[in-house]
Biopython code that builds the backbone (N, CA, C, O; Angstrom):
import numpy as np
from Bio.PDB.StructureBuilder import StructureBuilder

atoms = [
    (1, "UNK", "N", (-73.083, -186.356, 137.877)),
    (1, "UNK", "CA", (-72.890, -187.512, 137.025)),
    (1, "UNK", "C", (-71.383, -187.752, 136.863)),
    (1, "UNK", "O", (-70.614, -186.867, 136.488)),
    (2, "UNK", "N", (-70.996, -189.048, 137.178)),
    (2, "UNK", "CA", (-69.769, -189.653, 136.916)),
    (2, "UNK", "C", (-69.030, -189.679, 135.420)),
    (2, "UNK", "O", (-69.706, -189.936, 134.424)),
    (3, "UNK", "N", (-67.589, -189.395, 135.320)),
    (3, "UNK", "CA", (-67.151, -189.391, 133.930)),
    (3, "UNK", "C", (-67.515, -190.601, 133.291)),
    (3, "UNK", "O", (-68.036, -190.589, 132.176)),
    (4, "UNK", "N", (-67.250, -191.776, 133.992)),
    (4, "UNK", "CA", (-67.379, -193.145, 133.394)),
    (4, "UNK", "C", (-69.683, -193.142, 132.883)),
    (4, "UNK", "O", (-70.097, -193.728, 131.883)),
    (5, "UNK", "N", (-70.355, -192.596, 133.579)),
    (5, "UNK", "CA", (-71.286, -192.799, 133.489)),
    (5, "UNK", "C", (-71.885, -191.376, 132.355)),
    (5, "UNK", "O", (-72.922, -190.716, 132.429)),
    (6, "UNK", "N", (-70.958, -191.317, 131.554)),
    (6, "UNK", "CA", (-71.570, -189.890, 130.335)),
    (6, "UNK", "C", (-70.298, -190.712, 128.639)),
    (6, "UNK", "O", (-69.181, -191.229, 128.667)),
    (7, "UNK", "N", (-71.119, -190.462, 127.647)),
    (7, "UNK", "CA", (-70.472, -190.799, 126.808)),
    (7, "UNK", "C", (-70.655, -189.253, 126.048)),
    (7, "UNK", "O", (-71.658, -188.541, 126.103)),
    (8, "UNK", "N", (-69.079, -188.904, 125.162)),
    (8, "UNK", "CA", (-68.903, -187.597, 124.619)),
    (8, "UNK", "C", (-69.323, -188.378, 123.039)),
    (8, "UNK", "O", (-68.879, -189.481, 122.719)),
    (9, "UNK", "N", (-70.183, -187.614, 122.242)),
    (9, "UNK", "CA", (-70.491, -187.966, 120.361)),
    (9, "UNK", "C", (-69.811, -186.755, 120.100)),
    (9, "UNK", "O", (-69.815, -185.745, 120.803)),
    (10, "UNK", "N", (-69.251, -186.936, 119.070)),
    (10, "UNK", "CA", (-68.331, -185.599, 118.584)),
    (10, "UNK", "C", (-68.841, -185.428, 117.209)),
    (10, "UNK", "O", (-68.748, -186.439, 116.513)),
    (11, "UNK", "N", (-69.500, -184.098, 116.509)),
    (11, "UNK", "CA", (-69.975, -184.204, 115.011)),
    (11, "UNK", "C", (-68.995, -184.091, 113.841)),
    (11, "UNK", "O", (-67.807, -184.175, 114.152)),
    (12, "UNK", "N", (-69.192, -183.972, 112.975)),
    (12, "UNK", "CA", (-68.150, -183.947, 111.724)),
    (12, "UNK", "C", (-66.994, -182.089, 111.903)),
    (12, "UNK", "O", (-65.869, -181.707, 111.580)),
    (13, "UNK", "N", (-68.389, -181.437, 112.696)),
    (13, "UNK", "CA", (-67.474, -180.253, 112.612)),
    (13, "UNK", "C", (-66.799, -179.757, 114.372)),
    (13, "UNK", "O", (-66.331, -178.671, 114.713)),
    (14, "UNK", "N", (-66.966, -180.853, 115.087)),
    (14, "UNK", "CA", (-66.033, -181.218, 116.218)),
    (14, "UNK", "C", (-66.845, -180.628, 117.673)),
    (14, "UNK", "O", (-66.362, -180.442, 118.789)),
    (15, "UNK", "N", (-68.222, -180.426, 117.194)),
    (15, "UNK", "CA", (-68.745, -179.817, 118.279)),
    (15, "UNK", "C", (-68.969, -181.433, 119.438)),
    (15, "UNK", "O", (-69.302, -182.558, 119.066)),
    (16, "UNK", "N", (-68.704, -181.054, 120.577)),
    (16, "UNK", "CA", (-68.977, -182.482, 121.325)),
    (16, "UNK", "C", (-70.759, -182.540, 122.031)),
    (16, "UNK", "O", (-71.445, -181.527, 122.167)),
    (17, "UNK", "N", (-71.093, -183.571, 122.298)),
    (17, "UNK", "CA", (-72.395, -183.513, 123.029)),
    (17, "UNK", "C", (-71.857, -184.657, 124.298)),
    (17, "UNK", "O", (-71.414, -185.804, 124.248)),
    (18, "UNK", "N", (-72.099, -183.862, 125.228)),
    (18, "UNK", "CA", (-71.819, -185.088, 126.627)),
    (18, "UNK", "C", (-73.136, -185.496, 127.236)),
    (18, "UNK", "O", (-73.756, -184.794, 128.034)),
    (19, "UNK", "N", (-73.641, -187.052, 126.669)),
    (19, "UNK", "CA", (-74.800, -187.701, 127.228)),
    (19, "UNK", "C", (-74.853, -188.599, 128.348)),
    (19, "UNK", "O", (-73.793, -188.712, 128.963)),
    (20, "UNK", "N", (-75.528, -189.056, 128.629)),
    (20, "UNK", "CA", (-75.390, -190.002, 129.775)),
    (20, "UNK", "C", (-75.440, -191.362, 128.659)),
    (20, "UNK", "O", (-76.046, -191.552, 127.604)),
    (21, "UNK", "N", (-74.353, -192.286, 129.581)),
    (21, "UNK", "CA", (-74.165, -193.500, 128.967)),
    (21, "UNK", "C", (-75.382, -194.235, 128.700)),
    (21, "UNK", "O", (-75.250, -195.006, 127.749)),
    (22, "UNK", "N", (-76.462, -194.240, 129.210)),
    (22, "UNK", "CA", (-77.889, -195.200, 129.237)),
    (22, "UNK", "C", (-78.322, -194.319, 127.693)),
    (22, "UNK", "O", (-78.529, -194.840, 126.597)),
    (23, "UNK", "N", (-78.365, -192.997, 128.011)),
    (23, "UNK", "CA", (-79.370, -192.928, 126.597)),
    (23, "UNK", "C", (-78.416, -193.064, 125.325)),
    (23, "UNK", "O", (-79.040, -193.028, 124.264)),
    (24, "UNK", "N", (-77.137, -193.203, 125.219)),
    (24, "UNK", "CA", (-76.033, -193.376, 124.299)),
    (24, "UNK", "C", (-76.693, -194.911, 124.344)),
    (24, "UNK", "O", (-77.588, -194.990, 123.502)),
    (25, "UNK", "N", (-76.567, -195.727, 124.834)),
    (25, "UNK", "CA", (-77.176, -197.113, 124.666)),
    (25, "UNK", "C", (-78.519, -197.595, 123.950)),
    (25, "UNK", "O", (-78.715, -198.670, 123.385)),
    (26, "UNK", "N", (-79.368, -196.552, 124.117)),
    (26, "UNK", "CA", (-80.380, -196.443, 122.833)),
    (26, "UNK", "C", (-80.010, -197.137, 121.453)),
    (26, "UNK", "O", (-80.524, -198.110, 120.902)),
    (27, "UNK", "N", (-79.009, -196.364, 121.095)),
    (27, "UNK", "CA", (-78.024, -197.029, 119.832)),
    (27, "UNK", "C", (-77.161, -198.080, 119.881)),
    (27, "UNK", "O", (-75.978, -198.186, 120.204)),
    (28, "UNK", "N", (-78.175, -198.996, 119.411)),
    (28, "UNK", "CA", (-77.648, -200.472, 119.042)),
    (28, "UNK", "C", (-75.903, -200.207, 118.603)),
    (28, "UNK", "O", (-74.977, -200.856, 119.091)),
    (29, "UNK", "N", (-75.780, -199.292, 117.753)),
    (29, "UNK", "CA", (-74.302, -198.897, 117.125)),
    (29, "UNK", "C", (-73.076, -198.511, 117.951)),
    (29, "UNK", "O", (-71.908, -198.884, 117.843)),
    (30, "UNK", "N", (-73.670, -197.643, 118.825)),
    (30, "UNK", "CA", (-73.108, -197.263, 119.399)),
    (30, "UNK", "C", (-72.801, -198.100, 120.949)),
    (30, "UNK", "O", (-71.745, -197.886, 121.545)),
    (31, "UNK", "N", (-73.470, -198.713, 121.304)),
    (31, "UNK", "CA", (-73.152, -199.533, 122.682)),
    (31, "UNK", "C", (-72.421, -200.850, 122.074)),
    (31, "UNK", "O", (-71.814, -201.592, 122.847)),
    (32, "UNK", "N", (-72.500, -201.214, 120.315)),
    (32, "UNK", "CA", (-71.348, -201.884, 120.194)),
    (32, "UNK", "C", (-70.463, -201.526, 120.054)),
    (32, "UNK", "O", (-69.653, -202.453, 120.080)),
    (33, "UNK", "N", (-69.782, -200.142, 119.811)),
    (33, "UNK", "CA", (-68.529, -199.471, 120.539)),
    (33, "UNK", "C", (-68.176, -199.545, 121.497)),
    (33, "UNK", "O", (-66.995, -199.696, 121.809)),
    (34, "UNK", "N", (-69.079, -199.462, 122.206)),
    (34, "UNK", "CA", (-68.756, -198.891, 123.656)),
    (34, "UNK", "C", (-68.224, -200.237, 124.253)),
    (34, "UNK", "O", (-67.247, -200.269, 125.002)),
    (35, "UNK", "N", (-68.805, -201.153, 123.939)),
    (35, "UNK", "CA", (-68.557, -202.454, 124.819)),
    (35, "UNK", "C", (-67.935, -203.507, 123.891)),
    (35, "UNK", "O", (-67.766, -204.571, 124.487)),
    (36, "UNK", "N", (-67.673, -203.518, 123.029)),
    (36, "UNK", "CA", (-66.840, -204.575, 122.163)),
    (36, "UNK", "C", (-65.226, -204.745, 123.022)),
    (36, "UNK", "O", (-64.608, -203.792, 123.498)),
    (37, "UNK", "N", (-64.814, -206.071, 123.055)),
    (37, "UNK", "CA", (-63.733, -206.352, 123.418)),
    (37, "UNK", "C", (-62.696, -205.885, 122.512)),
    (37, "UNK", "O", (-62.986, -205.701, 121.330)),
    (38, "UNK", "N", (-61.328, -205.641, 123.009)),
    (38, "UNK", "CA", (-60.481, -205.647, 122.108)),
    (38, "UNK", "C", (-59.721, -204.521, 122.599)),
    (38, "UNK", "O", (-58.500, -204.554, 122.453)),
    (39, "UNK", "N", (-60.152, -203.738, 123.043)),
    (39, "UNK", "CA", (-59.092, -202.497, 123.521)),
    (39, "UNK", "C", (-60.025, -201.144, 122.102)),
    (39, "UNK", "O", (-59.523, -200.100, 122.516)),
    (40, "UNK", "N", (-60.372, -200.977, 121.641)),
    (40, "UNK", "CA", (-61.218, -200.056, 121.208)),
    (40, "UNK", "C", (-61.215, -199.022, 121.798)),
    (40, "UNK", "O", (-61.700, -198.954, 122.928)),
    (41, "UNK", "N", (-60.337, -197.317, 120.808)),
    (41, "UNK", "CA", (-60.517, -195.993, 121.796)),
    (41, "UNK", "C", (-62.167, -195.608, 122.014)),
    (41, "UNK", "O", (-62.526, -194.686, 122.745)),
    (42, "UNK", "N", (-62.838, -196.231, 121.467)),
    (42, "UNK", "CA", (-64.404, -195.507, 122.115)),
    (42, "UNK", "C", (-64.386, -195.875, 123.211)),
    (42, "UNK", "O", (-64.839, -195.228, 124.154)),
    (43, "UNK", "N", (-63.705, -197.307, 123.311)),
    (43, "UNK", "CA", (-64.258, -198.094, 124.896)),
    (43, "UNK", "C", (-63.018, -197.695, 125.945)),
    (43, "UNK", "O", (-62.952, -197.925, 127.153)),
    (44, "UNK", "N", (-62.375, -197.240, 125.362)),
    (44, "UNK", "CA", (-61.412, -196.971, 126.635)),
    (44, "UNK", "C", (-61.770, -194.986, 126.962)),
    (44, "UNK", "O", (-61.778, -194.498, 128.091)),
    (45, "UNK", "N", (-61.970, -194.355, 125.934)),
    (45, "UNK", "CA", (-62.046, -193.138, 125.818)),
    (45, "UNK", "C", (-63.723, -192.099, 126.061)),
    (45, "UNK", "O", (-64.082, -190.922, 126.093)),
    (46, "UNK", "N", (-64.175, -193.170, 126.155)),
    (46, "UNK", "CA", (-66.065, -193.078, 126.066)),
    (46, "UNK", "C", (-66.037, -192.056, 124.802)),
    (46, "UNK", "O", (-67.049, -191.358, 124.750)),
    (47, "UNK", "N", (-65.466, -191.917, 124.185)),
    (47, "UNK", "CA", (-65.828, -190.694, 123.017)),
    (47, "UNK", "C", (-66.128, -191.711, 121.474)),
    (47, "UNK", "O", (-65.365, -192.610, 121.120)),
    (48, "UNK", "N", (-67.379, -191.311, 120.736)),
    (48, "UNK", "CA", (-67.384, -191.514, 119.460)),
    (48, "UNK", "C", (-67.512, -190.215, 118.758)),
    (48, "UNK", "O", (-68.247, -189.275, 119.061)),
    (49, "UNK", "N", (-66.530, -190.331, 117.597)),
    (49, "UNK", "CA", (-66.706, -189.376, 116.758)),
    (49, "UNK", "C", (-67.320, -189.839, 115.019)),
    (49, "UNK", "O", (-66.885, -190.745, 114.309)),
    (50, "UNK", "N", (-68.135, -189.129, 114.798)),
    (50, "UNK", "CA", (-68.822, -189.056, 113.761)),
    (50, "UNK", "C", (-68.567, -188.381, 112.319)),
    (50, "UNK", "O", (-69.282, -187.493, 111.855)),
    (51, "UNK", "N", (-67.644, -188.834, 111.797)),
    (51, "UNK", "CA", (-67.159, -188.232, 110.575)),
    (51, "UNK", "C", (-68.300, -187.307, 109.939)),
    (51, "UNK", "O", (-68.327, -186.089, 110.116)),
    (52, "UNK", "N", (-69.121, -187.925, 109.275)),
    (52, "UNK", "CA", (-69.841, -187.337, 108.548)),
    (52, "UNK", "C", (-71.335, -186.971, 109.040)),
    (52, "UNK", "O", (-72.242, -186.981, 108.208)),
    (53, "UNK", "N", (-71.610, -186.632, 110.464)),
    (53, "UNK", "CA", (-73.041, -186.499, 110.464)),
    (53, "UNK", "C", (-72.775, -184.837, 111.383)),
    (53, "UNK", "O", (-71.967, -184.503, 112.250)),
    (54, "UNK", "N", (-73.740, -184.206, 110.770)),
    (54, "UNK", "CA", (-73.201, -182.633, 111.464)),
    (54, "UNK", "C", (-73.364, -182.738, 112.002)),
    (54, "UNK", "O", (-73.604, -183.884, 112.381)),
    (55, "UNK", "N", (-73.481, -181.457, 112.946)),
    (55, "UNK", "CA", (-74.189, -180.649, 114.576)),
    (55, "UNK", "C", (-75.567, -180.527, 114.603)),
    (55, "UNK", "O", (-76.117, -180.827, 115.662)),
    (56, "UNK", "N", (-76.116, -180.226, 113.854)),
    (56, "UNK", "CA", (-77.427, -180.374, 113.383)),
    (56, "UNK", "C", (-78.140, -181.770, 113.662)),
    (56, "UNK", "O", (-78.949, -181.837, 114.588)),
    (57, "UNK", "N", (-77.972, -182.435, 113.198)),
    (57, "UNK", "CA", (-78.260, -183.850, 113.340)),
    (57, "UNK", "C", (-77.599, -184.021, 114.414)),
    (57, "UNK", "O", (-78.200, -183.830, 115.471)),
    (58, "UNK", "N", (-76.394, -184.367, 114.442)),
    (58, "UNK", "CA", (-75.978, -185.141, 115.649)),
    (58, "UNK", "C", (-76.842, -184.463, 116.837)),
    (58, "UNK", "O", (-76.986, -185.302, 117.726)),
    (59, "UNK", "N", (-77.473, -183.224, 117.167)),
    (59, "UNK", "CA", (-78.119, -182.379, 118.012)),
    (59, "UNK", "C", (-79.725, -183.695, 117.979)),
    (59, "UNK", "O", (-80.030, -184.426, 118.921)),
    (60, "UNK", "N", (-80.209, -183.642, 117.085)),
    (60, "UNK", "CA", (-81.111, -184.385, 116.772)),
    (60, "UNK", "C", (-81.265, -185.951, 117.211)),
    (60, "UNK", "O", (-82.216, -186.638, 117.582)),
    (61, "UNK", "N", (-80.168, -186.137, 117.036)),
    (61, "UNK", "CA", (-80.046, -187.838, 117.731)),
    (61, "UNK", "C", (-79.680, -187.877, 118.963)),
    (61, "UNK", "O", (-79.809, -189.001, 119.447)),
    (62, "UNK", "N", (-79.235, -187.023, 119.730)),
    (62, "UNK", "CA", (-78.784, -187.185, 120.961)),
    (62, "UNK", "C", (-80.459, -186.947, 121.976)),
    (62, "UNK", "O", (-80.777, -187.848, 122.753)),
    (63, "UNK", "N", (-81.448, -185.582, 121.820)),
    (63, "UNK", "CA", (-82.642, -185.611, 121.621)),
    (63, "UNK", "C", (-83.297, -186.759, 121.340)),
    (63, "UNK", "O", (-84.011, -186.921, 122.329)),
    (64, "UNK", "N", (-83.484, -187.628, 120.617)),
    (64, "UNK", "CA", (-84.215, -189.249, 120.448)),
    (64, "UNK", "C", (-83.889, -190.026, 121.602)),
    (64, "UNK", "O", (-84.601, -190.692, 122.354)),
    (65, "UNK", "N", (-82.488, -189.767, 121.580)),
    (65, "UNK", "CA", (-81.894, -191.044, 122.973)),
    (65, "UNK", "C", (-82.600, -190.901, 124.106)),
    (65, "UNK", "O", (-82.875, -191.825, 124.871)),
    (66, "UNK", "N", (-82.959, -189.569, 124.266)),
    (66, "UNK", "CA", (-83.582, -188.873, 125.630)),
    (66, "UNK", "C", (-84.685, -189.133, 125.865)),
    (66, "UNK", "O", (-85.171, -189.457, 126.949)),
    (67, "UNK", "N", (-85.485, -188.938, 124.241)),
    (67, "UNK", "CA", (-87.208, -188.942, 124.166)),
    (67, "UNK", "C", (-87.274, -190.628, 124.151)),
    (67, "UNK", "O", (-88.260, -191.044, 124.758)),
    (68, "UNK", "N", (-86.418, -191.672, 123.576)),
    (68, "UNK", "CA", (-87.000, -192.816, 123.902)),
    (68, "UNK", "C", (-86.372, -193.665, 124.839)),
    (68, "UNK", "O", (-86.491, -194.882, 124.698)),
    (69, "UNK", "N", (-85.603, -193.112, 125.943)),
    (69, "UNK", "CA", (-85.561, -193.186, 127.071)),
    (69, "UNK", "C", (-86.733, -193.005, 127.659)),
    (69, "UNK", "O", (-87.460, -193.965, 127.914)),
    (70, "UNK", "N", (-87.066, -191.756, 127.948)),
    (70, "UNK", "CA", (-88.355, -191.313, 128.399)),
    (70, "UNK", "C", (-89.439, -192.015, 128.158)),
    (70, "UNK", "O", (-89.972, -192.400, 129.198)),
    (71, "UNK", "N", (-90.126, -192.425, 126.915)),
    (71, "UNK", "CA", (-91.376, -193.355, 126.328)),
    (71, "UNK", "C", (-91.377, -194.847, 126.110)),
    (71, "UNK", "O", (-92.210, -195.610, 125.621)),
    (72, "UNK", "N", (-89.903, -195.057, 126.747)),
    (72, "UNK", "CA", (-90.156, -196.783, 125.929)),
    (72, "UNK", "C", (-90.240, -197.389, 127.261)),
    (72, "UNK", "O", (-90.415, -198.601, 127.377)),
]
sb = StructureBuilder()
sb.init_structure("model")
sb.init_model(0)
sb.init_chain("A")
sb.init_seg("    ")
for serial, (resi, resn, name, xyz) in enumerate(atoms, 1):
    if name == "N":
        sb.init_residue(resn, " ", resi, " ")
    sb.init_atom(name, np.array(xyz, "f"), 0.0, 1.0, " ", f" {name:<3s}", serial, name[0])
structure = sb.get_structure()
């Protein structure tokens, strides 16, 4: 898998998760990072970081992206 084709989520306590850009797109929120005009470091950097949502969770949502990839 290509760098451009993986997006890094980073949790509040800095652990990273490297997904593939399609299931990062799951999130309405997040693919308006990714792709909003303007020069934006998510969109130049593929990285979002998540102040406040742990490892725990953030573990948890990255898992959904996958499972409704998979089912939808």
């Amino acid at each position: 898998m290509k760098k451009e084709d993986t997006v890094k989520l980073i949790s509040a306590e800095g652990f990273e998760f490297v997904i593939s850009k399609e299931a990062a797109m799951v999130s309405q929120t997040i693919r308006n990072m990714l792709t909003s005009p303007g020069g934006f470091a998510e969109t130049e950097h593929g990285e979002v970081t998540f102040p406040e949502i742990s490892t725990t969770i953030l573990e948890k949502i990255c898992q959904y992206f996958y499972w409704s990839l998979q089912y939808s």
